[in-house]
C-alpha positions as CSV (number, residue, x, y, z in Angstrom):
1,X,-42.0,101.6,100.0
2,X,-40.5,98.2,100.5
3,X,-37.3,97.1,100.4
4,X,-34.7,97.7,97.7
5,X,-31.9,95.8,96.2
6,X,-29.2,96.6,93.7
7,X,-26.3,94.8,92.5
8,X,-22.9,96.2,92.9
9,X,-19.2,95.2,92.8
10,X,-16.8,94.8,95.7
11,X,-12.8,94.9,95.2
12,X,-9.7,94.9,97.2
13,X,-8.1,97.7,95.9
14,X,-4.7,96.8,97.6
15,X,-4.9,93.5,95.8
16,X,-5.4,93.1,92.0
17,X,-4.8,89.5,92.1
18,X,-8.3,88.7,94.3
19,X,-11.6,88.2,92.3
20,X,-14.1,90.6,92.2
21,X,-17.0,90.0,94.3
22,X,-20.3,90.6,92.2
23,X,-23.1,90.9,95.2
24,X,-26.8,92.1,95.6
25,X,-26.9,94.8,98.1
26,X,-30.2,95.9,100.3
27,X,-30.2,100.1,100.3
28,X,-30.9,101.2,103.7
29,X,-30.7,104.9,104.1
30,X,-30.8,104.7,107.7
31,X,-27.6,103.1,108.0
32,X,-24.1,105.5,107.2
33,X,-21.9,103.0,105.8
34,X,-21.4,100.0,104.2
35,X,-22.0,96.4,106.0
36,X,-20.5,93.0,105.0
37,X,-20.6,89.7,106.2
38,X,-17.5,88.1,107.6
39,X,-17.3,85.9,104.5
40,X,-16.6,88.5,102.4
41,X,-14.4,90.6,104.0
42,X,-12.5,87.0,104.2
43,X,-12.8,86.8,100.3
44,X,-11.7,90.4,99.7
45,X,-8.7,89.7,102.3
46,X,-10.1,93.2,103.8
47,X,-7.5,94.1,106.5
48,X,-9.1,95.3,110.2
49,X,-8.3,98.6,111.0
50,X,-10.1,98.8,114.6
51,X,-13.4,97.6,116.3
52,X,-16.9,99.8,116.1
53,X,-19.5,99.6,118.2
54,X,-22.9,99.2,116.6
55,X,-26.8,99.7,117.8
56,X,-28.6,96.7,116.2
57,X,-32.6,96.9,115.8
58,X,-33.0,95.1,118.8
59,X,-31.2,98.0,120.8
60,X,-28.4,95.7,121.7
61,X,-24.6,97.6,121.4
62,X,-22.1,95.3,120.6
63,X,-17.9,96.1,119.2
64,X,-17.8,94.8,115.2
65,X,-14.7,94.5,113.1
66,X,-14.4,97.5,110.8
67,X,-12.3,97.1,107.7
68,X,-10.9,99.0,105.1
69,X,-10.3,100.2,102.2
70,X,-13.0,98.6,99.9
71,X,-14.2,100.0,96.8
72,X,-17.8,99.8,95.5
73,X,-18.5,99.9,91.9
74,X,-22.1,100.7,90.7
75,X,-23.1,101.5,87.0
76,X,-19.5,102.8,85.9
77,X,-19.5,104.9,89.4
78,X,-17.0,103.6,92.4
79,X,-16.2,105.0,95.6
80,X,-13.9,103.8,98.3
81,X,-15.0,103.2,101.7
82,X,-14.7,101.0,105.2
83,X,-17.6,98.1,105.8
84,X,-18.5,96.9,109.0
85,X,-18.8,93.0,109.2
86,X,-22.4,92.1,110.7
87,X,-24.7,90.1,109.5
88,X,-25.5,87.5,106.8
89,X,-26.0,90.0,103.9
90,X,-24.4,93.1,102.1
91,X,-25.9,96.3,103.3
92,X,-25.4,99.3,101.5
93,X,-26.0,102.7,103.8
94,X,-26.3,106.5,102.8
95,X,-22.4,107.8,102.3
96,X,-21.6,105.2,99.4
97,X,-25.1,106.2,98.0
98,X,-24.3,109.5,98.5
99,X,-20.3,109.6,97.9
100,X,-21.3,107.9,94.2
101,X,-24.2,110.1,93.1
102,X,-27.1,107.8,93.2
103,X,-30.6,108.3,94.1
104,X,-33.2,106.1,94.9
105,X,-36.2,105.5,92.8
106,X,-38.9,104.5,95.0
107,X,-41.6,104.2,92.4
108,X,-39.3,101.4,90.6
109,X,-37.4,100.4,93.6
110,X,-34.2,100.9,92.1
111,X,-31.5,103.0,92.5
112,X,-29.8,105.1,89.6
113,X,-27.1,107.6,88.7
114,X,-28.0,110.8,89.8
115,X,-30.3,112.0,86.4
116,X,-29.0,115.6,87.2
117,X,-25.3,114.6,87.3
118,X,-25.4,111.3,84.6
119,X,-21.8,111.6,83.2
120,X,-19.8,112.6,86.4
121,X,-20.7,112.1,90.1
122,X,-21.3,115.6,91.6
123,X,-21.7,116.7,94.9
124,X,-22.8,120.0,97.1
125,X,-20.1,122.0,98.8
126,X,-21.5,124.6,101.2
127,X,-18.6,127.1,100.7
């Protein structure tokens, strides 16, 4: 399939004054959450809450700053969220995907608002 990239936006929601960060993000559905390197969550002023420990690719387990809250805006869609700070590159994982409604196209190699759901985000409730 290859890999995919979208742009999204990443704000401080604690802070008005900070500038929006405008970054393009790879999708990966087999990471949960959202990944950010250090020098953005230094931009963003994110605040630690506590210390994760991650699996990397190379089966190494190491503790990683995890900070919150940060919102993600996507195609007039936002959710807020915790990042992890690894790496030199925005990763976007499955529960922002899914949290905002988006799907991937893997044809295009994009990823939209849900086509089902294109006004409002919309989610499945078992009840």
């Amino acid at each position: 399939m290859g890999f995919i990239y979208t742009e999204i936006e990443l704000i401080n929601p604690r802070d008005n004054r900070l500038k929006h960060l405008t970054v393009n993000a790879l999708v990966d559905t087999g990471v949960m959450t959202l990944c950010i390197p250090e020098h953005i969550a230094v931009q963003l002023s994110l605040e630690e809450i506590e210390k994760r420990e991650v699996t990397t690719a190379d089966s190494k387990r190491r503790l990683v700053p995890y900070v919150s809250p940060i919102q993600i805006k996507f195609e007039g869609r936002n959710c807020f969220t915790g990042a992890l700070v690894l790496g030199d590159s925005v990763l976007m994982g499955a529960i922002p995907l899914e949290d905002m409604d988006l799907v991937i196209n893997p044809s295009r190699r994009t990823i939209t608002v849900n086509p089902e759901s294109p006004n409002i985000p919309a989610c499945k409730m078992n009840s």
